[in-house]
N, CA, C and O atoms as a GROMACS GRO file, in nm:
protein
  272
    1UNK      N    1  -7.047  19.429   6.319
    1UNK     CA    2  -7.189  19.456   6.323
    1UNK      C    3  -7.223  19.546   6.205
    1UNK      O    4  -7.172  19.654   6.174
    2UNK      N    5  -7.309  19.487   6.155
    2UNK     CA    6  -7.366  19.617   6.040
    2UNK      C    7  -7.492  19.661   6.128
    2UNK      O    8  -7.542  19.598   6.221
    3UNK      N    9  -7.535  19.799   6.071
    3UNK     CA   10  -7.603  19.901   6.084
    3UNK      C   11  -7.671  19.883   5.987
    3UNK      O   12  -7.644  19.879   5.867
    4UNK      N   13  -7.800  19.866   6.068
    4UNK     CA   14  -7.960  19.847   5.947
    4UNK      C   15  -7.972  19.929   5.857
    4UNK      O   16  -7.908  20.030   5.886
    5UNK      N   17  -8.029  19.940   5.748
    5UNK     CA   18  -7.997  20.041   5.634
    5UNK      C   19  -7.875  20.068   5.556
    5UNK      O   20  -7.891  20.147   5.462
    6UNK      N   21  -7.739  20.015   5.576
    6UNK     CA   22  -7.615  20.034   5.506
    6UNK      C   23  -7.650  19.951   5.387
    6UNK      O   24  -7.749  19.879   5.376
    7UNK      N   25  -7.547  19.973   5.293
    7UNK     CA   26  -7.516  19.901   5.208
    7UNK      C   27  -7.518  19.757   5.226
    7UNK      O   28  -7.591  19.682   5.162
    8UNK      N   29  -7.449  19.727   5.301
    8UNK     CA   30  -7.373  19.565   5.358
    8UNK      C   31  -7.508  19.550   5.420
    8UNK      O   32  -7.560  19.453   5.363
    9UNK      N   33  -7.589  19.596   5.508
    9UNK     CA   34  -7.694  19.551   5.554
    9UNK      C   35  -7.804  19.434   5.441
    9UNK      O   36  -7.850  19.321   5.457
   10UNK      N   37  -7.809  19.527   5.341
   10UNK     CA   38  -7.923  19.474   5.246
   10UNK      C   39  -7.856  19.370   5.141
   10UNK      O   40  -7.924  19.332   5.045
   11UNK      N   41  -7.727  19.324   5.158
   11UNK     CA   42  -7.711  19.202   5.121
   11UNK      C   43  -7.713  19.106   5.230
   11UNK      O   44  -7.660  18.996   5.217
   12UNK      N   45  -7.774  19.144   5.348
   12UNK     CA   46  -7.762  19.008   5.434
   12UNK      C   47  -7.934  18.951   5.457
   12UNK      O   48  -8.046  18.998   5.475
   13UNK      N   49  -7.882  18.853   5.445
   13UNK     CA   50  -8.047  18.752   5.519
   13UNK      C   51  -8.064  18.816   5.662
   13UNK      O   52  -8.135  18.899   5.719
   14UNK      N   53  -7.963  18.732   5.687
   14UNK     CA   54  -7.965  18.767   5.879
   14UNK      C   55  -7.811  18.802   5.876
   14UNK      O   56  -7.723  18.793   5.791
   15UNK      N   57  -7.819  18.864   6.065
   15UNK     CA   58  -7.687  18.861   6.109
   15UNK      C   59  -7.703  18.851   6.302
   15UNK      O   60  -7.804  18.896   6.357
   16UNK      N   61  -7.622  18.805   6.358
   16UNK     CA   62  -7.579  18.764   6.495
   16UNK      C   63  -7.474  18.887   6.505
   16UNK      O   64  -7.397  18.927   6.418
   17UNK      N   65  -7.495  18.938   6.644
   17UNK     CA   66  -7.388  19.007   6.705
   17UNK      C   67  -7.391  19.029   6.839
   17UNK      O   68  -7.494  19.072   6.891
   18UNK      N   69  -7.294  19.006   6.903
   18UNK     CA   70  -7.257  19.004   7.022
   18UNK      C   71  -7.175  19.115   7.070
   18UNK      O   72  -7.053  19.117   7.049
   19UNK      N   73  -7.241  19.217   7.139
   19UNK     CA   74  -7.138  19.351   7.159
   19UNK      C   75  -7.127  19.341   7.341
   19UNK      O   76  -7.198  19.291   7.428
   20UNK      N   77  -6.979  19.429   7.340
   20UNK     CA   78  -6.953  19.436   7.512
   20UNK      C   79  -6.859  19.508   7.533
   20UNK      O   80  -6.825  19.563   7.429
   21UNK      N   81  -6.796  19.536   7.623
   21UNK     CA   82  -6.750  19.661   7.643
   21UNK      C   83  -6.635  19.645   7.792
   21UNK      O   84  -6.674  19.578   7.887
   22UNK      N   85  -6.515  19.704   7.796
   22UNK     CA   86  -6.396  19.635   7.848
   22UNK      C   87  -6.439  19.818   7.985
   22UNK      O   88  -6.529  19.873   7.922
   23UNK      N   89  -6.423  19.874   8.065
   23UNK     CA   90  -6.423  19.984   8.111
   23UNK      C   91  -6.289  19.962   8.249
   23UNK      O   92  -6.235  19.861   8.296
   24UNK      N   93  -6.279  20.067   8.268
   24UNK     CA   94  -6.205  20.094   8.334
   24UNK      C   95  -6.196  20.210   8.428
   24UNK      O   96  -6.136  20.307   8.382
   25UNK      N   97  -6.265  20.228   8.611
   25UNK     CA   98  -6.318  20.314   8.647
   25UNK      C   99  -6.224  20.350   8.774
   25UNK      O  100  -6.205  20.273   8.869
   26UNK      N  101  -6.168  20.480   8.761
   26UNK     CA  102  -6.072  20.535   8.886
   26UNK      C  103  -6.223  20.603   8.954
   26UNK      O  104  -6.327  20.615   8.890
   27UNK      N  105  -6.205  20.638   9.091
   27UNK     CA  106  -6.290  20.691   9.173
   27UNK      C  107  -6.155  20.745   9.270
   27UNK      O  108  -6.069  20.673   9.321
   28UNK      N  109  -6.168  20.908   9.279
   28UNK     CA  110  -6.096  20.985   9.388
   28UNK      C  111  -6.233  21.019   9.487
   28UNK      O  112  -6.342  20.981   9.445
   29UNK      N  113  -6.228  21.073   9.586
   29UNK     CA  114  -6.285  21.072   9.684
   29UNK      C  115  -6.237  21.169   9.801
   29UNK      O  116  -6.120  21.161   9.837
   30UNK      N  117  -6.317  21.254   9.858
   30UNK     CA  118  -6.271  21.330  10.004
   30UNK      C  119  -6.417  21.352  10.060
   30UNK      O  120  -6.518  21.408  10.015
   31UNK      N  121  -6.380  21.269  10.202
   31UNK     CA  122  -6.475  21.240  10.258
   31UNK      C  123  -6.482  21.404  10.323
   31UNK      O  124  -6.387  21.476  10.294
   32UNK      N  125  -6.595  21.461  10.412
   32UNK     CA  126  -6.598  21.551  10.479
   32UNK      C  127  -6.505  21.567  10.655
   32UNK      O  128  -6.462  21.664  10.718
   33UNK      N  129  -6.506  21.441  10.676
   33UNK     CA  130  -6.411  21.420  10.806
   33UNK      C  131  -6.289  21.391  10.793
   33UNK      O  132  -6.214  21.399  10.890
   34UNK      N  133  -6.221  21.329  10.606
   34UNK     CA  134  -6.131  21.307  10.634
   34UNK      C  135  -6.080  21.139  10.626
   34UNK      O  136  -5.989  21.092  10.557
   35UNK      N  137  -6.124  21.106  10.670
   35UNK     CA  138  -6.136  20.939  10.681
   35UNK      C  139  -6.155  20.874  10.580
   35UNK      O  140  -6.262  20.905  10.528
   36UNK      N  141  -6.094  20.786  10.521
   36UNK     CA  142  -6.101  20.699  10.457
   36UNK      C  143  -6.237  20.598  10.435
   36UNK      O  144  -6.287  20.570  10.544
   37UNK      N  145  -6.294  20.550  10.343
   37UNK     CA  146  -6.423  20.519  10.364
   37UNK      C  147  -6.365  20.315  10.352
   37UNK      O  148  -6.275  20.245  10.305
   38UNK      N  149  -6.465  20.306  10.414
   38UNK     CA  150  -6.465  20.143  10.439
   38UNK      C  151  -6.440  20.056  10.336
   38UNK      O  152  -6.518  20.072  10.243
   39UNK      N  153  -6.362  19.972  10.321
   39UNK     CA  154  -6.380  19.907  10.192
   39UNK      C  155  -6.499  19.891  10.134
   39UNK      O  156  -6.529  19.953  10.032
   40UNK      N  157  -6.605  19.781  10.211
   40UNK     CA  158  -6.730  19.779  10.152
   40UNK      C  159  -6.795  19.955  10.082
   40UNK      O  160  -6.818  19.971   9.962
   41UNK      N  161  -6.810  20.045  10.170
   41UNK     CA  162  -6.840  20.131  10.096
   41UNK      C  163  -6.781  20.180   9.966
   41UNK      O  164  -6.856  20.226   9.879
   42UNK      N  165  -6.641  20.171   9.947
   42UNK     CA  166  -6.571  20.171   9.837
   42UNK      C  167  -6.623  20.102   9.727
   42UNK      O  168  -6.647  20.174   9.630
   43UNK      N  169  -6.644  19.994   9.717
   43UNK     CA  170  -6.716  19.892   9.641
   43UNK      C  171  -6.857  19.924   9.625
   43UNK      O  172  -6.899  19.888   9.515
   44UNK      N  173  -6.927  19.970   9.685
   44UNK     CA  174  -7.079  19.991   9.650
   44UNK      C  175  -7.062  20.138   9.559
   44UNK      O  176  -7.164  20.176   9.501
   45UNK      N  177  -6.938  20.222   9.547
   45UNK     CA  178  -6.914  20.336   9.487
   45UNK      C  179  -6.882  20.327   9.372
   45UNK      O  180  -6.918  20.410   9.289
   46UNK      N  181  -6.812  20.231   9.346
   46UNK     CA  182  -6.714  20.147   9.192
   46UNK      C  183  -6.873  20.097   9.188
   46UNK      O  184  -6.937  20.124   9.087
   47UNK      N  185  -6.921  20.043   9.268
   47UNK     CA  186  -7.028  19.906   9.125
   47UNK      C  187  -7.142  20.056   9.113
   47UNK      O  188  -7.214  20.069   9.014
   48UNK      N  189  -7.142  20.116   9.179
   48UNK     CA  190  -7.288  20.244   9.138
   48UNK      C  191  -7.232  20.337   8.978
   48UNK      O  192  -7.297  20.368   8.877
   49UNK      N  193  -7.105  20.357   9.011
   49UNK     CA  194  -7.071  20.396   8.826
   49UNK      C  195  -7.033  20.276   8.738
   49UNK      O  196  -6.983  20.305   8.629
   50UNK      N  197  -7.049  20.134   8.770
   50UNK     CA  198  -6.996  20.029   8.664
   50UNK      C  199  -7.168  19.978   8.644
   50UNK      O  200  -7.204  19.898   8.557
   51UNK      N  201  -7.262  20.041   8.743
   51UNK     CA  202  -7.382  20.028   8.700
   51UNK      C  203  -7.432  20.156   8.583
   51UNK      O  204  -7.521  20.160   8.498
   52UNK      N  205  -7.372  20.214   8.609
   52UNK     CA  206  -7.393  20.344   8.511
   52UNK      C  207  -7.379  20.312   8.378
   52UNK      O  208  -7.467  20.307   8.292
   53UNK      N  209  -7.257  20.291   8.367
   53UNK     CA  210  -7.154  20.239   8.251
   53UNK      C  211  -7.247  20.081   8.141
   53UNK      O  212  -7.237  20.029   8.030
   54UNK      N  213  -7.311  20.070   8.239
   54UNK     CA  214  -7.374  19.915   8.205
   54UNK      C  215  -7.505  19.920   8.145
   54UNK      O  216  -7.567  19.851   8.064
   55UNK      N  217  -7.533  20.048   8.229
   55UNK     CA  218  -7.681  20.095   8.170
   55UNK      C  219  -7.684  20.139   8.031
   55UNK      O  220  -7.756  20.101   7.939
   56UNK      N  221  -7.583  20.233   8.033
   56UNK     CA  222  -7.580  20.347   7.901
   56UNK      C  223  -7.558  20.245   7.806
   56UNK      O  224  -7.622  20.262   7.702
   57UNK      N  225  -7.481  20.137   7.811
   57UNK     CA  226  -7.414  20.030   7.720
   57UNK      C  227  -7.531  19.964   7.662
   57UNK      O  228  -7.532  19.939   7.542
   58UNK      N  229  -7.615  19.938   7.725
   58UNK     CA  230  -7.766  19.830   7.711
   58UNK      C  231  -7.860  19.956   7.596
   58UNK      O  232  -7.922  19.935   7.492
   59UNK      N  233  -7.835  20.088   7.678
   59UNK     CA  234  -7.918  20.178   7.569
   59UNK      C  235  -7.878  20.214   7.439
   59UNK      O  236  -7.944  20.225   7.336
   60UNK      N  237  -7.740  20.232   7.465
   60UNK     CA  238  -7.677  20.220   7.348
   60UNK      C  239  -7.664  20.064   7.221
   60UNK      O  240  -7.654  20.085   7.100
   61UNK      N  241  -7.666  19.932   7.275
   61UNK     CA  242  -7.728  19.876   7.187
   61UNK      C  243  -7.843  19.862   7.154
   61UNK      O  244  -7.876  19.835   7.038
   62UNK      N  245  -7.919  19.877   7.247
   62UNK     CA  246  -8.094  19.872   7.178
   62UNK      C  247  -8.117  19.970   7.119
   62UNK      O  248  -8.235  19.964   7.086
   63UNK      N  249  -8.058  20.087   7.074
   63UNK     CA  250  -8.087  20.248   6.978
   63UNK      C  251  -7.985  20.254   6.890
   63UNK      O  252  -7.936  20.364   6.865
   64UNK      N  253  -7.932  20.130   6.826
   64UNK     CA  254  -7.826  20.149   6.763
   64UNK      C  255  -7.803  20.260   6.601
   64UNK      O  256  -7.705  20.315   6.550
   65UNK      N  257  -7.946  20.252   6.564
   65UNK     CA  258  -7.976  20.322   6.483
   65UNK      C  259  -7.962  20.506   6.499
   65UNK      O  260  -7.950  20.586   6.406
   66UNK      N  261  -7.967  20.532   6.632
   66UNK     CA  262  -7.971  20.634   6.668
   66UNK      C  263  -7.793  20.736   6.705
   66UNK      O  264  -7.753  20.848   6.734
   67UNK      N  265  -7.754  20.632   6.683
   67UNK     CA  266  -7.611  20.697   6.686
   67UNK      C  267  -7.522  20.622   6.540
   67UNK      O  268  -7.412  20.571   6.557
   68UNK      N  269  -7.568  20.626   6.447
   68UNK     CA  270  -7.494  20.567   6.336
   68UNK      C  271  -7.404  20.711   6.306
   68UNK      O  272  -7.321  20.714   6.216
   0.00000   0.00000   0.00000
């Protein structure tokens, strides 16, 4: 991917890019009773930070300019 304004930028007509992102999310956990939480709840805990992760990713390509 070039970065609008570089060098390499202003010799191009156009350019295509496809960005994405591989993550990898541990979650520890202590419930207040003790207990182990339900699978399903487990899973709504993993996808609430792989929603996180997904978000920041989307802001981070649409502001790409902003972190060169």
């Amino acid at each position: 991917m070039v970065v609008e304004g570089s060098a390499l930028a202003t010799q191009l007509k156009s350019q295509v890019s496809e960005v994405s992102c591989v993550v990898s999310v541990t979650v520890e956990y202590e419930r207040l009773d003790g207990a182990p939480l339900a699978p399903e709840d487990q899973a709504k805990l993993v996808q609430g930070y792989l929603g996180l992760v997904k978000r920041v990713e989307e802001y981070l390509v649409a502001h790409l300019g902003e972190f060169a």
